[in-house]
C-alpha positions in Angstrom: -5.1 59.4 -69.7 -5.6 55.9 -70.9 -6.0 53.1 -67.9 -3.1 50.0 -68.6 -5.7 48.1 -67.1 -8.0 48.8 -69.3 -9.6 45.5 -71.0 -9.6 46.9 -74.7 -6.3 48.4 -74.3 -3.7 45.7 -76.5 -0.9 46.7 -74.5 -2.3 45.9 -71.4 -1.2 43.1 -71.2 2.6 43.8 -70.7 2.0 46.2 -67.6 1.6 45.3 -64.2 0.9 46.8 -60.9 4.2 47.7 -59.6 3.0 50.1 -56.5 1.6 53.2 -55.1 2.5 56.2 -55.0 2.6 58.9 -52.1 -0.9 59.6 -52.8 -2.3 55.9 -52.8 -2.5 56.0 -56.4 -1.3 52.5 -58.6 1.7 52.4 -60.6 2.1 50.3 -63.5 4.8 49.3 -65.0 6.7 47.1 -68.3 6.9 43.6 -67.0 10.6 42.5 -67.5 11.6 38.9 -67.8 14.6 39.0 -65.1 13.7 36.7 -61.7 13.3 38.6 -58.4 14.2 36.9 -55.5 11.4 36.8 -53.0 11.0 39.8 -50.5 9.6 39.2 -47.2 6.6 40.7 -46.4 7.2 44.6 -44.8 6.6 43.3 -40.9 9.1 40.9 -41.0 11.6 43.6 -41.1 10.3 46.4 -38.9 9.3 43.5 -36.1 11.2 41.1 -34.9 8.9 37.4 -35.7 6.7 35.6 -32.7 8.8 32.4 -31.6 8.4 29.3 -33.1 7.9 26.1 -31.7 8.6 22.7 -33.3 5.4 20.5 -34.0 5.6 16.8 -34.7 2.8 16.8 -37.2 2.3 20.0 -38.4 3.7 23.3 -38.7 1.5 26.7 -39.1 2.5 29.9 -41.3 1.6 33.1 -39.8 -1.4 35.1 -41.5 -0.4 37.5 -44.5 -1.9 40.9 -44.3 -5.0 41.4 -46.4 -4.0 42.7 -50.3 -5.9 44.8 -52.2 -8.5 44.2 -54.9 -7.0 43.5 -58.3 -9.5 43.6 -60.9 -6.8 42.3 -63.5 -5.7 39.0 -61.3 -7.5 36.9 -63.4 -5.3 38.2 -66.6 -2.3 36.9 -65.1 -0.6 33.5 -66.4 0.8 32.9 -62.6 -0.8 34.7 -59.7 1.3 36.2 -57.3 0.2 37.8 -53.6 1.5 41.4 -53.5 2.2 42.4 -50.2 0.8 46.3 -49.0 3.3 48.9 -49.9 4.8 50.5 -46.0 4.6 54.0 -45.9 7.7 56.2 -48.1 9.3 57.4 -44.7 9.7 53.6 -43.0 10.4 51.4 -46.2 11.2 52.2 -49.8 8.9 50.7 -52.6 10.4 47.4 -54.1 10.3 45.9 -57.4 7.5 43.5 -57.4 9.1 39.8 -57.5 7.5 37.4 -60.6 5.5 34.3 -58.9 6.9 31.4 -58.3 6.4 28.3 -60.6 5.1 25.9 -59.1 7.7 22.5 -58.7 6.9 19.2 -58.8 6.0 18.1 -55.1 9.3 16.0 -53.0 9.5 13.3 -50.8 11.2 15.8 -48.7 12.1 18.9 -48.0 15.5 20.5 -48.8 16.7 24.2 -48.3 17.6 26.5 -50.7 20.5 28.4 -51.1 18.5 31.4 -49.5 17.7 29.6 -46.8 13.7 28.8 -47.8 13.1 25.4 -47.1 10.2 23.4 -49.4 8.0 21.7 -46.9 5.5 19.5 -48.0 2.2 21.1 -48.5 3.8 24.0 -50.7 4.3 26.0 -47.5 7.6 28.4 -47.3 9.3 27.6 -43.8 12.7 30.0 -43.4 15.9 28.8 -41.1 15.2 31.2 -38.7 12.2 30.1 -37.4 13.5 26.8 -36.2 16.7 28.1 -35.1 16.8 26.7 -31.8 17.1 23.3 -33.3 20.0 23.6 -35.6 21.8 26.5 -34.0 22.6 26.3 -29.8 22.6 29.3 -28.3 24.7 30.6 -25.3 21.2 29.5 -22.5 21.7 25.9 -23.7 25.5 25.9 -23.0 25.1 27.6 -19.7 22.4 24.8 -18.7 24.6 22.4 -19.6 27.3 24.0 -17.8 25.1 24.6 -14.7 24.1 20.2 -15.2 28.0 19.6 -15.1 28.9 22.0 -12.2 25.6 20.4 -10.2 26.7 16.9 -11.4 30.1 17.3 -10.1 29.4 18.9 -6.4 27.1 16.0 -6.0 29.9 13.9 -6.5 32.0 15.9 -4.1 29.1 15.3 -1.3 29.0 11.6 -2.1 32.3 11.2 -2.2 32.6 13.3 1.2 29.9 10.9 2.8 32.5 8.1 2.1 35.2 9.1 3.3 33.3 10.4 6.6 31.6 6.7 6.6 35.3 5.5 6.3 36.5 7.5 9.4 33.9 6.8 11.5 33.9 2.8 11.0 38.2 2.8 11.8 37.7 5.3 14.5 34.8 2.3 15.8 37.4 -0.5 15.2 40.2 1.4 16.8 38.3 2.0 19.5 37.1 -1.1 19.8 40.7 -2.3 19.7 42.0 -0.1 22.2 39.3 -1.0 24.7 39.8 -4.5 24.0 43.8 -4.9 24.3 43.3 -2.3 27.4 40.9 -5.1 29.2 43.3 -7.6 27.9 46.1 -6.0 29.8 44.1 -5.4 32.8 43.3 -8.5 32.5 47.1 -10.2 32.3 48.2 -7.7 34.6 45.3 -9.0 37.4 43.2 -5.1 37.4 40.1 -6.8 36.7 38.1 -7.5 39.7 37.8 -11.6 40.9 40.6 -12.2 38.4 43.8 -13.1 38.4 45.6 -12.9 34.9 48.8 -14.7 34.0 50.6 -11.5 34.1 50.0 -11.1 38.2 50.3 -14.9 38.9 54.0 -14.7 37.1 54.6 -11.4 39.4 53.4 -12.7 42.4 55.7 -16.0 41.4 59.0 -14.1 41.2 57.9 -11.8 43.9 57.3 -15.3 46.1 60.6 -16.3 44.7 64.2 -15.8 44.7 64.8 -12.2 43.0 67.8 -11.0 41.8 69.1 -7.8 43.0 72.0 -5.9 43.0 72.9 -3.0 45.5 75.9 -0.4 46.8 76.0 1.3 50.0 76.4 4.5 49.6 78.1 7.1 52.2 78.1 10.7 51.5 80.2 12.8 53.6 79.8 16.1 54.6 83.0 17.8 54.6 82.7 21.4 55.9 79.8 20.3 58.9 81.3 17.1 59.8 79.0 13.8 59.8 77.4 11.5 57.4 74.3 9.9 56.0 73.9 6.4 54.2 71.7 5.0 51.6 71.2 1.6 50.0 70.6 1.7 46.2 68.9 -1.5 45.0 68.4 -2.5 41.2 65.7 -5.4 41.1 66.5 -6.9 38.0 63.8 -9.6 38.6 60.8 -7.1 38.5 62.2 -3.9 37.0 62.3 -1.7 39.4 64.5 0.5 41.9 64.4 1.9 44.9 66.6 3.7 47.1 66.7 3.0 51.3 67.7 5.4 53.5 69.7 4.1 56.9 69.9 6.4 59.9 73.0 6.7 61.7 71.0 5.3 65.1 71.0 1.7 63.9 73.5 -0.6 65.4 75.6 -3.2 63.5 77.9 -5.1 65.0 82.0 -4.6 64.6 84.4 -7.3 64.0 84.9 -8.1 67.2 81.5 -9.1 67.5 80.4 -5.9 69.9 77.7 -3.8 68.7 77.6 0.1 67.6 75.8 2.4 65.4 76.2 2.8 61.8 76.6 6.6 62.2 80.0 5.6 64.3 81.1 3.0 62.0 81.4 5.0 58.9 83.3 7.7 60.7 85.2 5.7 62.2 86.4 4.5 58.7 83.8 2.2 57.5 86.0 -0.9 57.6 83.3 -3.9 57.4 80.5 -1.7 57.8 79.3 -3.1 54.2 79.3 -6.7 56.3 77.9 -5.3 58.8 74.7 -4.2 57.0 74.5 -7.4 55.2 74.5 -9.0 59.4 71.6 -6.5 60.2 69.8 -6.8 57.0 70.6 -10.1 55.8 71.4 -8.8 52.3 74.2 -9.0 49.8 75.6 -5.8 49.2 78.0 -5.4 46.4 80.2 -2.7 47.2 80.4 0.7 49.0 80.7 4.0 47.5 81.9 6.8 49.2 79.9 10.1 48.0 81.8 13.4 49.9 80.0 16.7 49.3 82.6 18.3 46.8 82.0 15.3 44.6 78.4 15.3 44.8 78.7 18.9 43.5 80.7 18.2 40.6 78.4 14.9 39.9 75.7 17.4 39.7 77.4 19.8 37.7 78.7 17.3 35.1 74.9 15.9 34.4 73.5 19.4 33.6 71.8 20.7 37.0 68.6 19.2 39.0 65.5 19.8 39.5 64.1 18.4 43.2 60.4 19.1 45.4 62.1 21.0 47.9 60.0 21.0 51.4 61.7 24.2 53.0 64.1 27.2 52.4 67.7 26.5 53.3 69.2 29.8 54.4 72.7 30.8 53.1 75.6 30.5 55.1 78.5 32.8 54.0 80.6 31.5 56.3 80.6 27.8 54.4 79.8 29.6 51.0 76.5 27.7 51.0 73.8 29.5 48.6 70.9 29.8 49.5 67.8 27.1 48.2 63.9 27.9 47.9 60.9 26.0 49.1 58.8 24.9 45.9 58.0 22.4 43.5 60.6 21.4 41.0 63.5 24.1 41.9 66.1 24.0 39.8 69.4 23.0 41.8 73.2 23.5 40.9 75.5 21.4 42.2 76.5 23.7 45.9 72.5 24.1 46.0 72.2 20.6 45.9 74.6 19.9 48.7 72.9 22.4 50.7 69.8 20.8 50.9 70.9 17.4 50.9 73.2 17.8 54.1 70.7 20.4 55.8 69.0 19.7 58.9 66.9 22.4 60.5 66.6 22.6 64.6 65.1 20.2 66.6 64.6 17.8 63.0 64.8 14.1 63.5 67.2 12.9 61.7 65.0 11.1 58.9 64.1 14.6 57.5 67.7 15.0 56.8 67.6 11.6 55.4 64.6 12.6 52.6 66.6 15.8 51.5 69.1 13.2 50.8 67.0 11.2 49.3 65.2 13.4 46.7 68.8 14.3 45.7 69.7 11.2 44.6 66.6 10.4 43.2 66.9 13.5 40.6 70.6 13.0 40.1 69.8 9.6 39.0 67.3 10.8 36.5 69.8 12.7 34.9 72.4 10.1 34.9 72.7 8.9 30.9 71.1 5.3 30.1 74.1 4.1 27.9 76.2 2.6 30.5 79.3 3.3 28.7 78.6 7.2 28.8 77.4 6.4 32.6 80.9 5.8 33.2 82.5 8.2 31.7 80.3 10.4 33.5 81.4 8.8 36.9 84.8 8.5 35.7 85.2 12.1 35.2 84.0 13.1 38.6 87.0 11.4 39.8 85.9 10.0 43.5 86.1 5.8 43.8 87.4 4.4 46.9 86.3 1.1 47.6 88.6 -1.6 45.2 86.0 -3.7 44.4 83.3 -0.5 42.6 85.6 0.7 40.1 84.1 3.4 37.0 82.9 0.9 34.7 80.8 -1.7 37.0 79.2 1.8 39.1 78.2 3.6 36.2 76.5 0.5 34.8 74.8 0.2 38.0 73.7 3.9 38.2 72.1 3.6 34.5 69.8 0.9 35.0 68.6 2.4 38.5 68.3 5.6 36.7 66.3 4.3 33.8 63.9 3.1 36.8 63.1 6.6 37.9 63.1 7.6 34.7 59.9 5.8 34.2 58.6 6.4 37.6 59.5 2.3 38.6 61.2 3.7 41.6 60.7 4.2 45.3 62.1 5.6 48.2 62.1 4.6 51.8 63.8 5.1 55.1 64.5 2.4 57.2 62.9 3.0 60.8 64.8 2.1 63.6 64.0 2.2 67.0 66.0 4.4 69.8 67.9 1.6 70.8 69.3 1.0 67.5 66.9 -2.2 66.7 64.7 -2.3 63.7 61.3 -2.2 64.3 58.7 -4.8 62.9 57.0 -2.6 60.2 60.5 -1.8 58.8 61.3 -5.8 58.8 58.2 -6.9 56.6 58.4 -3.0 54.5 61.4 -2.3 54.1 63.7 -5.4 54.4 62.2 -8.3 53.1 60.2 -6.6 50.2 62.7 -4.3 48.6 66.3 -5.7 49.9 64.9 -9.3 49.9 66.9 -9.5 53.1 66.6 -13.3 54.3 67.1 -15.3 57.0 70.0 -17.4 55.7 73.3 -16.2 56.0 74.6 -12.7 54.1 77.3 -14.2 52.7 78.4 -18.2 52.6 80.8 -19.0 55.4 79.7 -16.3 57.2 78.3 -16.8 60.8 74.8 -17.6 61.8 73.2 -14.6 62.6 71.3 -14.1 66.1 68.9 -11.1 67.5 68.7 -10.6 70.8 65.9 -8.4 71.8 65.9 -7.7 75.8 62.8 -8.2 77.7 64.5 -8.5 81.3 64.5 -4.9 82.2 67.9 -5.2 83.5 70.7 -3.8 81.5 73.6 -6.0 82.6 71.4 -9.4 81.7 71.4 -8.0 78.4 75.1 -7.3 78.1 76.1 -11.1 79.4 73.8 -12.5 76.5 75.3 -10.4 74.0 79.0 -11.5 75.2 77.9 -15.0 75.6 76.5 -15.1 71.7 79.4 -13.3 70.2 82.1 -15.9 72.4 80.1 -18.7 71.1 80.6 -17.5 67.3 77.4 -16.2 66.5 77.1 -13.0 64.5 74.9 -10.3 67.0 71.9 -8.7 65.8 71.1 -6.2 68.1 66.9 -6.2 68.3 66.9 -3.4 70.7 64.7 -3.9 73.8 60.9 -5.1 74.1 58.0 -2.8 74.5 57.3 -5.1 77.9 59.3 -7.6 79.8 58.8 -11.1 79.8 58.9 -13.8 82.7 60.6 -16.9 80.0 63.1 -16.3 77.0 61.8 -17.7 74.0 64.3 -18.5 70.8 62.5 -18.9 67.7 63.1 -19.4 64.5 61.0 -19.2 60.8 62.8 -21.4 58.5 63.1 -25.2 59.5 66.1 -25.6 58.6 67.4 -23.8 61.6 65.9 -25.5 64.3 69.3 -26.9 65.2 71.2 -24.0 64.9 67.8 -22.7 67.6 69.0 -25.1 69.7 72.5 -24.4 69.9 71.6 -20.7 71.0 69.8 -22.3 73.6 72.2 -24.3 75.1 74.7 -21.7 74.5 72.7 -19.3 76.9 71.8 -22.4 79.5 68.6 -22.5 78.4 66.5 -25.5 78.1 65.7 -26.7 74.5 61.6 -26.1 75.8 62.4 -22.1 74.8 63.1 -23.2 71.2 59.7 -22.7 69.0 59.4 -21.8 65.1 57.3 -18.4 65.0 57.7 -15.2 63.2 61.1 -13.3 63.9 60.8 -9.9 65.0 64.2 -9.2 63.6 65.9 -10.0 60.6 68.3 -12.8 62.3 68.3 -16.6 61.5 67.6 -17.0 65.4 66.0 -14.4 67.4 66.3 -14.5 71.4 63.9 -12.7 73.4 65.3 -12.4 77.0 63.2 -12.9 79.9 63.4 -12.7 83.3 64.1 -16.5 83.3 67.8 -16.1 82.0 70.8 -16.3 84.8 74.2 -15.2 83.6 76.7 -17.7 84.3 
């Protein structure tokens, strides 16, 4: 067999190594003219190729496997690097590809349609191994995903920080608000300690001076037990505020025929001039009277939706007057008949001011209920249908019974009972308390043209002394307070009076009870008179 590598053989020279067979032996082959595209070497296909990484000033090509001797290399026009022929089973033999002729060198380098890029230095670089530049794969998106969501939940923090920053500087200024317009009002108001604020100084100022009030005397009848109790409600439109003053039947008011009685006897007796009578006593300006019976009361009650009232005991029923029973307890819920029940009830052995506070918490919740528009105030007390006195008619009461009620609405409300000795007098306590601070009761006289008022207080010990002065004052057309009789007796009178300017009148009383004008003295009045006459042992009826 001739060798086509054989140097003397002419036809050599068109044969080339094209391969080996199973056996490692060459084959040789007719070189044809037709261009082979380049074939990568055998390991780029079976493994997949290290990674690349991008160098600024150099790149590196990765070592070619070693090729076998070929004696006829130096024959060849072009040399070309034949790669090792893979084993039958992993890779078929390929047609040997012609070599490539060499190309003038560029400024730069520019891929080929296969993707073979001409670098300078006449080194092959492929796309592939610098595909991380050109190409972004699916870890660059999730990084930048991952630098967006990061990006944006700092945000969210920062922008949380602000608005927490923001809350806590206006909760700081509210609070710094709040603390200063509360000193401020403690401050007008006089709370502070070792100050007075404006706010006080103008209380105090209408408190010292004339205060408007207006007031009805009210009498609530009981109609199925017999008897009566009476109450002054007072609206003091100077300071805002009302109060309600409960008057046991025990103290005495003089009739007009100048004697004395008791209230309790008065109103059943009719109540004619007991309204003047009080304003003798008291020294006040009441503006009408308003006759309360029971059944009324009941439908009042009903008509403002029911009660609620601190009861202090257990009222019992009584079948016989159809009274229903009423618990002991805080805020016990009252229909009208309940309410009547506890208002008129008096247990045994009571004093009578116990009765008097039933009464009292009664009206006090009843007023709470009663509407604030005075228009639907009337109608209220218009539809209950009870108004005897003239001069209190629907419209001018259930104006009056709004504004006290918006008082206790707002707790600007108090109540008090009026203590009176047993003699029927008014004791000193309930002068300054009671009198004075909530009526404004004063020592001029109740109503103009009406007659000087004068106490007598008894300090003689004998009962027929006492009655002489009394009948002595009333013939010489004073108005008689009755001031009940001292805690001791006295050897000299003494007349006294508080306001100058009835120092004359004083003297009169004096003269009018033979008396020497030496008893007259200005001093404080133990009763609520313009003149007060404390009888001692010194005074001879005539």
């Amino acid at each position: 067999m001739n060798d086509p590598q054989d140097p003397y053989d002419p036809y050599a020279a068109q044969q080339q190594l094209i391969g080996y067979d199973a056996y490692g032996r060459p084959v040789y082959g007719q070189v044809t003219a037709q261009p082979v595209q380049p074939v990568p070497p055998p390991y780029e296909q079976q493994y997949a190729p290290y990674p690349q990484y991008p160098q600024y000033e150099q790149y590196e090509q990765p070592y070619p496997e070693p090729q076998p001797h070929d004696p006829y290399a130096g024959r060849q026009d072009h040399p070309q690097w034949i790669p090792h022929q893979a084993a039958p089973r992993q890779q078929p033999a390929q047609a040997p590809a012609p070599a490539p002729v060499p190309e003038p060198r560029r400024a730069a380098p520019a891929e080929s349609a296969a993707g073979v890029t001409d670098a300078p230095g006449g080194r092959d670089y492929r796309t592939e191994q610098f595909a991380f530049i050109d190409q972004p794969d699916e870890d660059s998106e999730d990084v930048i995903d991952w630098l967006a969501f990061t990006e944006s939940r700092t945000e969210r923090r920062e922008e949380a920080r602000r608005r927490g920053r923001n809350r806590v500087v206006a909760l700081v200024v509210v609070l710094a608000l709040s603390a200063v317009g509360g000193l401020g009002w403690l401050w007008y108001t006089g709370g502070l300690p070792f100050l007075d604020g404006p706010g006080q100084k103008k209380g105090a100022a209408a408190a010292a001076g004339a205060q408007k009030r207006d007031m009805i005397v009210v009498h609530l009848h009981n109609t199925k037990r017999g008897g009566s109790s009476t109450a002054l409600l007072v609206d003091n439109v100077t300071t805002g505020q009302g109060a309600t003053v409960l008057i046991p039947n025990t103290l005495g008011v003089p009739k007009q025929d100048g004697t004395a009685t008791s209230l309790g006897k008065a109103v059943q007796e009719g109540g004619l001039g007991t309204r003047e009578s009080l304003d003798t006593v008291l020294g006040t300006r009441i503006g009408g009277t308003w006759r309360l019976d029971t059944p009324f009361l009941e439908r009042l009650v009903e008509l403002v939706g029911g009660i609620e009232a601190d009861t202090d005991t257990a009222v019992p029923a009584d079948e016989q007057a159809k009274t229903p029973a009423v618990a002991q307890g805080p805020r016990q819920s009252l229909t009208g008949a309940m309410a009547v029940a506890y208002a008129t009830y008096r247990g045994r052995g009571e004093p009578e001011t116990k009765q008097l506070e039933r009464t009292g918490k009664v009206l006090y919740a009843v007023l709470r209920k009663i509407p604030g528009d005075p228009g639907a105030a009337a109608t209220t007390v218009e539809s209950m249908g009870q108004i005897l006195d003239p001069g209190l008619d629907a419209k001018n009461l259930g104006g009056l019974l709004s504004r006290i009620g918006e008082h206790a609405k707002v707790a600007a409300y108090r109540t008090e009972v009026l203590t009176v000795k047993p003699d029927g007098g008014l004791t000193d306590e309930a002068g300054r308390k009671v009198v004075k601070e909530i009526l404004g009761g004063s020592l001029g006289a109740a109503q103009p043209g009406a007659a000087p008022r004068v106490g007598l207080k008894d300090a003689t010990g004998d009962e027929k002394a006492q009655v002489a002065a009394e009948a002595a004052l009333i013939n010489g057309g004073y108005a008689f307070v009755d001031g009940g009789r001292a805690d001791r007796t006295a050897a000299a009178t003494r007349i006294t009076y508080q306001d100058q300017a009835q120092r004359d009148r004083a003297v009169d009383v004096a003269k009018t009870l033979g008396l020497p004008e030496t008893a007259v003295q200005k001093a404080e009045s133990p009763v609520n008179a313009d003149v007060v006459v404390v009888l001692g042992k010194d005074y001879k009826p005539s």
